[in-house]
TINU-458367 format. One record per residue: residue number from 1; x, y, z of N, C-alpha, C in turn. Coordinates in steps of 0.02 Angstrom, whole numbers, plus 50000, padded with zeros to 5 digits. Each point is the difference from the previous one (the first is absolute). Last residue first. Layout:
(site NUM (X Y Z) (X Y Z) (X Y Z))
...
# end
This chain:
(site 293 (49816 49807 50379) (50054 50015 49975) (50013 49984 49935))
(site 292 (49747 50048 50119) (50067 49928 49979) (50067 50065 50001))
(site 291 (49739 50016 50123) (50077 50019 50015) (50051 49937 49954))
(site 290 (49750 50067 49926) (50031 49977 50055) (50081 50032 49992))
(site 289 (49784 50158 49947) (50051 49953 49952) (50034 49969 50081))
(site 288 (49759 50066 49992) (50029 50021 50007) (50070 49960 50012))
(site 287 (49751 49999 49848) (50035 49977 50081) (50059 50047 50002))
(site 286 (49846 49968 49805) (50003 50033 50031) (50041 50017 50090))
(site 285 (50052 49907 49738) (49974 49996 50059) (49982 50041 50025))
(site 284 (49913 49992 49758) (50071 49970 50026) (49999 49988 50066))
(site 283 (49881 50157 49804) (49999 49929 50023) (50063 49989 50022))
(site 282 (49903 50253 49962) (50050 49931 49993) (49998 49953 50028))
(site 281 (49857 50220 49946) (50008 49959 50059) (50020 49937 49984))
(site 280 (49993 50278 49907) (49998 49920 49988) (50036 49970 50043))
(site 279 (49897 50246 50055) (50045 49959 49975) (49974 49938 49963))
(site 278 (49898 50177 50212) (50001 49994 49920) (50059 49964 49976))
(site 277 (49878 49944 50248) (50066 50042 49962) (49981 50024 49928))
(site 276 (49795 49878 50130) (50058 49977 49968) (50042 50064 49996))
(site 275 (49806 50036 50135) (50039 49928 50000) (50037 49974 49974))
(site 274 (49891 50204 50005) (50018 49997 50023) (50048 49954 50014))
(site 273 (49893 50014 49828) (50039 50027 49994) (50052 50018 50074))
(site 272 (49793 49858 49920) (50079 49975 50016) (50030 50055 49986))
(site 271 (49787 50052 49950) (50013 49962 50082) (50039 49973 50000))
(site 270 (49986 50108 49780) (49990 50047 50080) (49995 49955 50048))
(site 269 (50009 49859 49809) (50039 50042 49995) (50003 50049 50085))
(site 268 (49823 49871 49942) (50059 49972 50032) (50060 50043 50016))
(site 267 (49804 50101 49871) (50005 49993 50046) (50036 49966 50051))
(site 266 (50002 49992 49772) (50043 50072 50029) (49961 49998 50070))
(site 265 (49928 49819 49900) (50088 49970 50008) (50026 50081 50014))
(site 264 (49773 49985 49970) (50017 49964 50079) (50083 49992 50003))
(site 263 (49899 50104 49797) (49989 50051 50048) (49998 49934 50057))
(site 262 (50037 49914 49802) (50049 50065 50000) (49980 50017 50072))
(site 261 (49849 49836 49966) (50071 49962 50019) (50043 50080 49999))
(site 260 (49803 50062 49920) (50003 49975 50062) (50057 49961 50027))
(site 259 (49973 50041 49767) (50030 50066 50041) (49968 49998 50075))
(site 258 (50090 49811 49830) (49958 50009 50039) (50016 50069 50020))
(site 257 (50173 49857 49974) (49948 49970 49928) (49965 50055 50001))
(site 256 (50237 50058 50113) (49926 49969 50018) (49980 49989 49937))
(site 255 (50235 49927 49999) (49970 50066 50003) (49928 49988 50008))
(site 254 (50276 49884 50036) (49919 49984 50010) (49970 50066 49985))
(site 253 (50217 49848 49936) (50013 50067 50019) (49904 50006 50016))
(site 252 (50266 49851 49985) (49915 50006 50007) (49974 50029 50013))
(site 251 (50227 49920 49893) (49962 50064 50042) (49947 49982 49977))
(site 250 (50189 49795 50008) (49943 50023 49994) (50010 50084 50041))
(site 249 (50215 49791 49922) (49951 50037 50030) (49962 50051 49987))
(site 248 (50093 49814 49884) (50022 50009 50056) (49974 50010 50062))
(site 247 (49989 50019 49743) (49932 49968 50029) (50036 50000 50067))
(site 246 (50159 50094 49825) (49986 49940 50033) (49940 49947 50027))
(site 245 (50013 50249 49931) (50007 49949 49955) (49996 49940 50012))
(site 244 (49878 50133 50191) (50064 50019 49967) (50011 49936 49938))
(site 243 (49745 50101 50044) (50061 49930 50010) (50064 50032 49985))
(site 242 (49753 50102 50081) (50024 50009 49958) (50063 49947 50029))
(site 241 (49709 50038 50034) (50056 49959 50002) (50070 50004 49957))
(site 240 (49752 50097 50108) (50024 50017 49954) (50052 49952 50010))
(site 239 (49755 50008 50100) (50076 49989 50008) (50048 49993 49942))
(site 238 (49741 50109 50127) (50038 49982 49912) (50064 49985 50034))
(site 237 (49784 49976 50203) (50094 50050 49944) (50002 49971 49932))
(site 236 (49801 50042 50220) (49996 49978 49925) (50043 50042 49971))
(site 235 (49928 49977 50258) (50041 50033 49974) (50010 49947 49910))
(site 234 (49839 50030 50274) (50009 49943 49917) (50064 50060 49971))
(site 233 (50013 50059 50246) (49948 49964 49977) (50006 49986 49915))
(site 232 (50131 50125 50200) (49977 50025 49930) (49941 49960 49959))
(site 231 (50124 49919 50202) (49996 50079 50003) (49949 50038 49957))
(site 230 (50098 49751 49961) (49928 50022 50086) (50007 50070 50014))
(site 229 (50021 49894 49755) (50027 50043 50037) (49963 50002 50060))
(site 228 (49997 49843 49778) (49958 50014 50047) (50031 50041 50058))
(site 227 (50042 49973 49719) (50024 49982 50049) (49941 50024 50077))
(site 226 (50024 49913 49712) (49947 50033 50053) (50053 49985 50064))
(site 225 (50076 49989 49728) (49973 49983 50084) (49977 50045 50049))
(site 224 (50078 49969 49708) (49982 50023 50038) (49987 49953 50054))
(site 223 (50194 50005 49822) (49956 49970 50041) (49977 50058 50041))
(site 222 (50210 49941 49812) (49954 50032 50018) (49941 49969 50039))
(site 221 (50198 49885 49963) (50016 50059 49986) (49949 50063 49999))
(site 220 (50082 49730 50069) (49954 50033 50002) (50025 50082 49991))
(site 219 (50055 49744 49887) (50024 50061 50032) (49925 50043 50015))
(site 218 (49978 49749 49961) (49962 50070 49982) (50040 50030 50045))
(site 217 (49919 49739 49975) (50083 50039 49997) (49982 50070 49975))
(site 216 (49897 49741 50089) (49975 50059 49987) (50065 50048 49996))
(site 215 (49947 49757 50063) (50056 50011 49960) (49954 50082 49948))
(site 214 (49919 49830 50200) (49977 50026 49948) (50029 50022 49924))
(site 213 (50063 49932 50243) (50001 49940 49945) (49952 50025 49926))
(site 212 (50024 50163 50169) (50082 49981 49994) (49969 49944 49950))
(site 211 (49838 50080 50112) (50014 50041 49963) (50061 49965 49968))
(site 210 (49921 49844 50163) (49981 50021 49959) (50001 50053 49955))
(site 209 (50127 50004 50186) (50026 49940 49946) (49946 49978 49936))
(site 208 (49982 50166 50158) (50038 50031 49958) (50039 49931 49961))
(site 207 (49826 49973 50169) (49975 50049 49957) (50048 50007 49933))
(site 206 (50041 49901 50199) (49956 49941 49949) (49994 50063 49952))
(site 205 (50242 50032 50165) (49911 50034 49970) (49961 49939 49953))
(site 204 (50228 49960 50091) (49946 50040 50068) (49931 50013 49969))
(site 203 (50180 49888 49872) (50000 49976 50044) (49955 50025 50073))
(site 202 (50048 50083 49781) (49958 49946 49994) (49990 49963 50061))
(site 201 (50146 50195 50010) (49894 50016 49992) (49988 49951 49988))
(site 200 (50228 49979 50028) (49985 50010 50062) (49917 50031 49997))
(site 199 (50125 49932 49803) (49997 49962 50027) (49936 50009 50066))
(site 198 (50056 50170 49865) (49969 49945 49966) (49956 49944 50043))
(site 197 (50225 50120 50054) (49921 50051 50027) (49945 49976 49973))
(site 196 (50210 49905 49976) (49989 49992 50038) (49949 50045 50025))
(site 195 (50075 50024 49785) (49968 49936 50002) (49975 49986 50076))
(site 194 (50100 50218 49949) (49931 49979 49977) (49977 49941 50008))
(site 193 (50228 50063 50057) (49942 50006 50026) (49919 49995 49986))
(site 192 (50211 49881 49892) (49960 49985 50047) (49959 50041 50052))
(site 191 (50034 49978 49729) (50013 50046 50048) (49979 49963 50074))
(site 190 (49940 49933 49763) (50065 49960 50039) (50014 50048 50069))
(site 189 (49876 50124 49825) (50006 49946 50032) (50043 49960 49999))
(site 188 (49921 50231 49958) (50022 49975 50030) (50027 49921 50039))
(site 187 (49809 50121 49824) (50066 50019 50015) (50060 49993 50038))
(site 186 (49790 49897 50008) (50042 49971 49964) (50064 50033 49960))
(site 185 (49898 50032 50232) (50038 49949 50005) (50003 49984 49909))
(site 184 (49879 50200 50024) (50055 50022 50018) (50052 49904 50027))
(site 183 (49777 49993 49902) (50045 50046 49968) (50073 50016 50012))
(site 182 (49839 49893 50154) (50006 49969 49929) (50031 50012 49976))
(site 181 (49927 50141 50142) (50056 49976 50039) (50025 49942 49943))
(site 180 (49814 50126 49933) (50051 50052 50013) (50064 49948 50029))
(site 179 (49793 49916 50009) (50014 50012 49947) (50076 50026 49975))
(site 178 (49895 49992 50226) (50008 49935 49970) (50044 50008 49919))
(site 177 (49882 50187 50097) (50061 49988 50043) (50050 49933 49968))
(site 176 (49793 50065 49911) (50038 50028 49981) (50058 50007 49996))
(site 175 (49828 49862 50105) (50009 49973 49937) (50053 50047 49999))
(site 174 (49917 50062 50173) (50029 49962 50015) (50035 49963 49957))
(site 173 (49852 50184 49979) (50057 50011 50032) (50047 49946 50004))
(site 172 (49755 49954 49928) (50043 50039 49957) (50091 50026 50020))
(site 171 (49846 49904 50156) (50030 49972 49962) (50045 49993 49963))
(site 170 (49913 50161 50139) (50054 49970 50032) (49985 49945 49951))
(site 169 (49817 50152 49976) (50083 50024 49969) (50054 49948 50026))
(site 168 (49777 50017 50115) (49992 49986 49920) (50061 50006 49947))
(site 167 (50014 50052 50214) (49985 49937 50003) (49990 49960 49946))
(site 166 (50138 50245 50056) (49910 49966 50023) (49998 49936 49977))
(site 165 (50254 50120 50092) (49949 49979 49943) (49929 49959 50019))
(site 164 (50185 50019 50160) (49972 50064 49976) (49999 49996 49932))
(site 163 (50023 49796 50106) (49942 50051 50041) (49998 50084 49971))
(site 162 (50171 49830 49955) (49945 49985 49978) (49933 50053 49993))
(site 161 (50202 49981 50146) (50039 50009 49930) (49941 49998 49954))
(site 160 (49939 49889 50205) (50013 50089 49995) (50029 50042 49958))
(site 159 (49986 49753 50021) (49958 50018 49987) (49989 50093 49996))
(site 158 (50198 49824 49961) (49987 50031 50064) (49942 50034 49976))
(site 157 (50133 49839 49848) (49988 49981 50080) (49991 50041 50048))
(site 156 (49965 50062 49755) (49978 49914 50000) (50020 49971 50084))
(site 155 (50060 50231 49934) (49932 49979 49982) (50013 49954 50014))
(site 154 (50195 50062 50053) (49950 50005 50039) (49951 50027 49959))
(site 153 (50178 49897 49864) (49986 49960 50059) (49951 50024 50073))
(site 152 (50037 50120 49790) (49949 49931 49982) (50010 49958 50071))
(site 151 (50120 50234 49995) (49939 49990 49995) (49950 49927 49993))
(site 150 (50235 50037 50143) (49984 49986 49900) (49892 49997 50032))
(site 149 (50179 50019 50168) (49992 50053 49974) (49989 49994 49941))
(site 148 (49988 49818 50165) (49947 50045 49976) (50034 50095 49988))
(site 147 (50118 49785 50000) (49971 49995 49956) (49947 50068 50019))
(site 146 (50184 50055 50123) (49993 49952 49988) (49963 49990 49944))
(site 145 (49951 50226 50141) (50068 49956 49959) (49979 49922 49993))
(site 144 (49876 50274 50002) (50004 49934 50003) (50070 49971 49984))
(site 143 (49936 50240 49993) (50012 49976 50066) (49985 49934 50024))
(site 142 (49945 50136 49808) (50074 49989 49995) (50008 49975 50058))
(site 141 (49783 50113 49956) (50018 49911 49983) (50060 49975 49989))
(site 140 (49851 50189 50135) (50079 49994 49983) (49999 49927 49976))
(site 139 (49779 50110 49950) (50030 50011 50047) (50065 49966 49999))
(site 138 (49833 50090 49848) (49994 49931 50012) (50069 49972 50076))
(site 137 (49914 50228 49925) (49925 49977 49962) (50039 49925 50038))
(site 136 (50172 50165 50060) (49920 49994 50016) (49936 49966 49993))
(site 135 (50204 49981 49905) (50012 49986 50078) (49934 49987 50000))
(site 134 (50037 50087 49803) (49989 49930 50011) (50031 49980 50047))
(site 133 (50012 50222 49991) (49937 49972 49965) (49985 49936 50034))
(site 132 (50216 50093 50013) (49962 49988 50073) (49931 49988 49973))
(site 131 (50162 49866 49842) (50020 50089 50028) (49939 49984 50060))
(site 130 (50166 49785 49931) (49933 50016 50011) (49999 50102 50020))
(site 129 (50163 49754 49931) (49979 50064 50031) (49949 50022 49972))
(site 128 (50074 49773 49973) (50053 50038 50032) (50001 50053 50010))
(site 127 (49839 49783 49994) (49980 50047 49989) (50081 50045 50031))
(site 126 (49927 49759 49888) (50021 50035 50050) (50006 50056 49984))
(site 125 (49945 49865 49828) (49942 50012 50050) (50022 50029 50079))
(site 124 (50094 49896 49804) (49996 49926 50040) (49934 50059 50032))
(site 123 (50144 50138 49869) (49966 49926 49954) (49961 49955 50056))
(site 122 (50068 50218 50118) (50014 49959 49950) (49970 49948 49972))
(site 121 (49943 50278 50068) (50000 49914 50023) (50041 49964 49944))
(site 120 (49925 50269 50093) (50038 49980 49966) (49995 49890 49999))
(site 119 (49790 50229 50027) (50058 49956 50041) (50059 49988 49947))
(site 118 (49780 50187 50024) (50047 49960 49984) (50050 49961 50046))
(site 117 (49801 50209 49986) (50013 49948 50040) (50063 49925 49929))
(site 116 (49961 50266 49997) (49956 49960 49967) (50027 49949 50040))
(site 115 (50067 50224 50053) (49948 49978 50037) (49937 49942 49953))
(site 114 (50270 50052 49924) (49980 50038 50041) (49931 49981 50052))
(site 113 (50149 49937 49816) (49940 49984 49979) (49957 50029 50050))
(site 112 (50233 50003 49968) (49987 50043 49964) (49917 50010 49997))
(site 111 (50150 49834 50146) (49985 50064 50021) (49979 50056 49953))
(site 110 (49998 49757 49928) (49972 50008 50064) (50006 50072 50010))
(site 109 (50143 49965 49833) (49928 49990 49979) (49951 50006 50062))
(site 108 (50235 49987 50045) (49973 50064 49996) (49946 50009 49941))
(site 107 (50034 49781 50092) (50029 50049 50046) (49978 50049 49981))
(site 106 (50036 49870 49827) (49947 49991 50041) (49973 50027 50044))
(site 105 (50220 50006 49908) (49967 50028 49970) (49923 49997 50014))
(site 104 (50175 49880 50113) (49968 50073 50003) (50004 50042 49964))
(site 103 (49935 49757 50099) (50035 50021 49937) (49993 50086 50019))
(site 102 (49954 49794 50190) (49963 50062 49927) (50075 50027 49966))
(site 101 (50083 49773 50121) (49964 50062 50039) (49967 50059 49940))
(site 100 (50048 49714 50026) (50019 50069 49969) (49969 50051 50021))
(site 99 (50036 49746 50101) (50039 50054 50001) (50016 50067 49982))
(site 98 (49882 49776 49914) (49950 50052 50051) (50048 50044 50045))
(site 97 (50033 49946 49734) (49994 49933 50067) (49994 50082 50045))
(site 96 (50152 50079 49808) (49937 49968 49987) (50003 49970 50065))
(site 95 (50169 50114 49957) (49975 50046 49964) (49908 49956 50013))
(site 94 (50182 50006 50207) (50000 49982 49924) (49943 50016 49965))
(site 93 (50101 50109 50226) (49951 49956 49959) (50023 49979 49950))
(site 92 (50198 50100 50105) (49942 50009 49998) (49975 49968 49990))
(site 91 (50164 49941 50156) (49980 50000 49944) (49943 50040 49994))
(site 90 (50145 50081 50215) (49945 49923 49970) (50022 50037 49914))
(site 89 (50102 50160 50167) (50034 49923 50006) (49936 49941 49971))
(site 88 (49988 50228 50016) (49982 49994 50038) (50025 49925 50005))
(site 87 (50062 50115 49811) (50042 50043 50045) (49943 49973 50085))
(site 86 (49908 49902 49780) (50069 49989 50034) (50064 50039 50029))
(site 85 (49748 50048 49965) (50004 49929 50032) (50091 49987 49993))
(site 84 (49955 50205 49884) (49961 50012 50065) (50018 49908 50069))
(site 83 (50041 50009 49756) (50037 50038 50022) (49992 50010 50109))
(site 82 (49832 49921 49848) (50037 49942 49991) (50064 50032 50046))
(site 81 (49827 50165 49940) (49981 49950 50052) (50042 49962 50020))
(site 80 (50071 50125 49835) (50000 50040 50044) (49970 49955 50075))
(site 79 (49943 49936 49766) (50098 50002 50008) (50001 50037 50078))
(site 78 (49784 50020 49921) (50020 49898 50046) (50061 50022 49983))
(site 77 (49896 50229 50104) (49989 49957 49922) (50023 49919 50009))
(site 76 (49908 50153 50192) (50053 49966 49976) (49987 49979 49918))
(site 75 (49867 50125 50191) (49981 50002 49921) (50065 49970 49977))
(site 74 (49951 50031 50226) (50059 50054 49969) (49990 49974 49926))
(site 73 (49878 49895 50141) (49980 50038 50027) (50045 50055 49971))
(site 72 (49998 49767 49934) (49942 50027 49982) (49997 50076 50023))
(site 71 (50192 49875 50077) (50027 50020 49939) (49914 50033 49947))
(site 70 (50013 49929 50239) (50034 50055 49984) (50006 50032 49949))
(site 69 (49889 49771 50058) (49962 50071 50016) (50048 50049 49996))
(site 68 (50113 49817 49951) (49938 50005 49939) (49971 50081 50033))
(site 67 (50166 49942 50147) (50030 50011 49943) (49939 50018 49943))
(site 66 (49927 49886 50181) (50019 50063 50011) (50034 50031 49932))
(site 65 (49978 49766 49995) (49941 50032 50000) (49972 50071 50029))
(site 64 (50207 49865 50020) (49974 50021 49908) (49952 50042 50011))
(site 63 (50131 50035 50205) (49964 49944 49973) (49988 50016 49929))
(site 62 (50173 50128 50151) (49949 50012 49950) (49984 49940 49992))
(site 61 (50203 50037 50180) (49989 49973 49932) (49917 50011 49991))
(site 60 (50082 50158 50191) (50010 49944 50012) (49979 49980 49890))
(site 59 (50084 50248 50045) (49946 49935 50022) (50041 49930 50016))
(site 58 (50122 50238 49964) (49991 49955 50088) (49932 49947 49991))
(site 57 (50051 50203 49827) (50023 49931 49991) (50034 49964 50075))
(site 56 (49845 50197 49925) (50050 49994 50035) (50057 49959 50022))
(site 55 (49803 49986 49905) (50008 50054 49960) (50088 50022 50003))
(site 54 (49852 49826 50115) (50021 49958 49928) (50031 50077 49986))
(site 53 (49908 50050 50185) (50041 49935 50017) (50041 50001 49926))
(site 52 (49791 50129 49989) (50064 50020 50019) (50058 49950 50038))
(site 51 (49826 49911 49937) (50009 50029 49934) (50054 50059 50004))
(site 50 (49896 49868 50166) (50024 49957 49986) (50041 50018 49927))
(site 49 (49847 50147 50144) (50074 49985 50058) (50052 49930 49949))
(site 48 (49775 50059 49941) (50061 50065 49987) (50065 49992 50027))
(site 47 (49809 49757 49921) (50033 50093 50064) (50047 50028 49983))
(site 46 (49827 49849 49827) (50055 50004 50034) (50002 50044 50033))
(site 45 (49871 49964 49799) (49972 49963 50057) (50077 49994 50053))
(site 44 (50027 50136 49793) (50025 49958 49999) (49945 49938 50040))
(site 43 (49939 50208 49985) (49988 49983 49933) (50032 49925 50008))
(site 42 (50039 50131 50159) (49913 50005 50010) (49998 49955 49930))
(site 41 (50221 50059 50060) (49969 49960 50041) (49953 49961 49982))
(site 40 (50079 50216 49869) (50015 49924 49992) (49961 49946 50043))
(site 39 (49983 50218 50071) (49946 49981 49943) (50029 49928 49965))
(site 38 (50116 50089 50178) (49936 49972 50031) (49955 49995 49952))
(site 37 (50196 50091 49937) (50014 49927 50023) (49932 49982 50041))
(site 36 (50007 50170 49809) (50018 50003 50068) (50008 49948 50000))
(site 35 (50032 50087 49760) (49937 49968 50040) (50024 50009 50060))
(site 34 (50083 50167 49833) (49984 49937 49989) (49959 49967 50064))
(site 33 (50064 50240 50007) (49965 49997 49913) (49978 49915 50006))
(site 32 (50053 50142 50230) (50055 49953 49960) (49932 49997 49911))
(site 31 (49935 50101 50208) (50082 50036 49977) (50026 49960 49953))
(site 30 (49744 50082 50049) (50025 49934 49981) (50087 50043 50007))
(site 29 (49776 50119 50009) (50033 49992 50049) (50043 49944 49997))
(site 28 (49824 50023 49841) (50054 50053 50010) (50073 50024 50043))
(site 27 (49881 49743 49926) (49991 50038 50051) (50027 50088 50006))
(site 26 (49915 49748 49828) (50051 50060 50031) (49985 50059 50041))
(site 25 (49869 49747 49934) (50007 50075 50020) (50051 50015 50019))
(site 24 (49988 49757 49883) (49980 50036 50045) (50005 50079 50006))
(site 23 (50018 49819 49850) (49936 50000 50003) (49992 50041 50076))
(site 22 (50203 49925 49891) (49983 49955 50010) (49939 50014 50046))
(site 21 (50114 50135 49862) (50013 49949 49968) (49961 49942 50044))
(site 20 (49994 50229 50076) (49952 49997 49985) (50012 49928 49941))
(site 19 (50177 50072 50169) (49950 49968 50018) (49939 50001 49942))
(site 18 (50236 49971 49919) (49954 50078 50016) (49935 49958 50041))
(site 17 (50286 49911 49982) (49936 49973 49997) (49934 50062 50014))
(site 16 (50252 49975 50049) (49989 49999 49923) (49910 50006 49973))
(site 15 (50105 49951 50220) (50004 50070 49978) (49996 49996 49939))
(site 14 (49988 49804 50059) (49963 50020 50032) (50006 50090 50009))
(site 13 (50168 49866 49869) (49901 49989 50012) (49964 50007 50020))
(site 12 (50223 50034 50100) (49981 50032 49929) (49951 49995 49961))
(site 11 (50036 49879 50218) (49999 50074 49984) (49996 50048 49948))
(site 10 (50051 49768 49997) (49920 50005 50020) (50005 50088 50027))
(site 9 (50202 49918 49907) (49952 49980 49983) (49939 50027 50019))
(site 8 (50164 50023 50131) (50012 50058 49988) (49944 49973 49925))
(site 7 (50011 49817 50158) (49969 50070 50019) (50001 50064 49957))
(site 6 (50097 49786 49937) (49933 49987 50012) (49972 50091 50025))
(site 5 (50233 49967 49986) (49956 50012 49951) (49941 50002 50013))
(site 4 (50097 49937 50197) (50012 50085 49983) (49968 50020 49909))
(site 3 (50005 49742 50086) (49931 50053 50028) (50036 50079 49988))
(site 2 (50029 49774 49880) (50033 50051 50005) (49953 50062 50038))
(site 1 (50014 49710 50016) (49958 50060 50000) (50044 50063 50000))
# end
């Protein structure tokens, strides 16, 4: 770990950086032009006390998964990301498999789109960032690990993944899901994460082994859904769907159908304002980094 780089690094990115790049208010009263360290933090899911540590090069070693929330929160390009992971002593990700962190060009698709709810996800359906929109309307879905940070694995084994869609729709949803994952194991195949995620729904869900023996295959790229908001109540989205070349990874981007859906989603809007920060809200950890060397 080159922690004196590492630091004079993350200092410069972080002065480099205009708060309104990453959706937040400048302050007249501002001394510095680039971001604060308590606006990093906030963006990173991390303490000040941990960002001045790293600034100052006295941290303890960066988990990947810190590293990811850093490099979302200073808009890292990937030469710059990759860079970033080896002055903290790890490999970066590799370019493909459930190690990859949003693209950032994605990234600053998310922050250009301002108060349209969007996420970032990969092929498999994990979700690697998300702006505060789509906090709001669907709440922190970056905060799964294991199989259940893939969408198909919580439909088919946790009913609440379910629940916000009406009843008459959770088929349809489910075929889609199905469909879509088709696609992406025959792009992928031989791959053992996919196969072992395959695996691990035939093995829990009756449901999804019937969809599954169906042999149904449909990128999903446009779609309307009904979402059920306990704040806001029915909400009817257009979901827009854009692919890096690769198919890799997904922007998903939602706009009301409905000028009643318009007028409950600007109403979400105002009651999280208190509640969410403004920014994009990076998938990754939220805890607080252990002590490695």
């Amino acid at each position: 770990m080159e922690r004196e780089q590492l630091a004079d690094f993350l200092r410069r990115r972080r002065e480099a950086i205009r708060p309104a790049e990453v959706g937040l208010t400048g302050s007249p009263r501002r001394r510095t032009s680039g971001l604060r360290r308590e606006e990093v933090a906030m963006l990173a899911g991390m303490s000040v006390d941990y960002v001045v540590r790293l600034e100052q090069g006295r941290s303890s070693q960066p988990s990947t998964q810190l590293l990811g929330a850093l490099a979302r929160a200073l808009r890292l390009s990937d030469d710059e990301r990759d860079h970033l992971f080896h002055l903290a002593g790890h490999r970066p990700p590799p370019a493909d498999g459930v190690a990859r962190l949003a693209r950032a060009g994605l990234i600053r698709m998310l922050d250009l789109l301002g108060d349209t709810p969007a996420v970032v996800l990969s092929d498999l359906g994990e979700v690697l960032a998300q702006n505060r929109v789509a906090l709001l309307l669907m709440s922190d879905l970056a905060q799964f690990a294991g199989e259940r940070r893939y969408i198909a694995y919580r439909w088919f084994t946790d009913p609440a993944a379910r629940a916000v869609h009406p009843p008459e729709e959770q088929e349809h949803q489910a075929r889609q899901i199905v469909a879509d994952l088709r696609a992406v194991a025959g792009r992928r195949a031989g791959d053992p994460v996919v196969t072992e995620l395959v695996e691990r729904l035939e093995a829990e869900s009756a449901d999804f082994r019937r969809l599954w023996a169906e042999h149904e295959v449909a990128v999903r790229r446009a779609n309307r859904k009904t979402l059920l908001h306990p704040r806001v109540g029915r909400l009817v989205m257009n979901c827009e769907t854009l692919f890096t070349p690769d198919q890799g990874q997904q922007l998903l981007v939602f706009t009301p159908a409905d000028d009643e859906t318009r007028e409950r989603l600007e109403l979400l809007r105002v009651l999280g304002i208190e509640e969410f920060p403004t920014g994009v809200a990076a998938a990754g950890s939220r805890e607080e980094p252990g002590e490695r060397d």
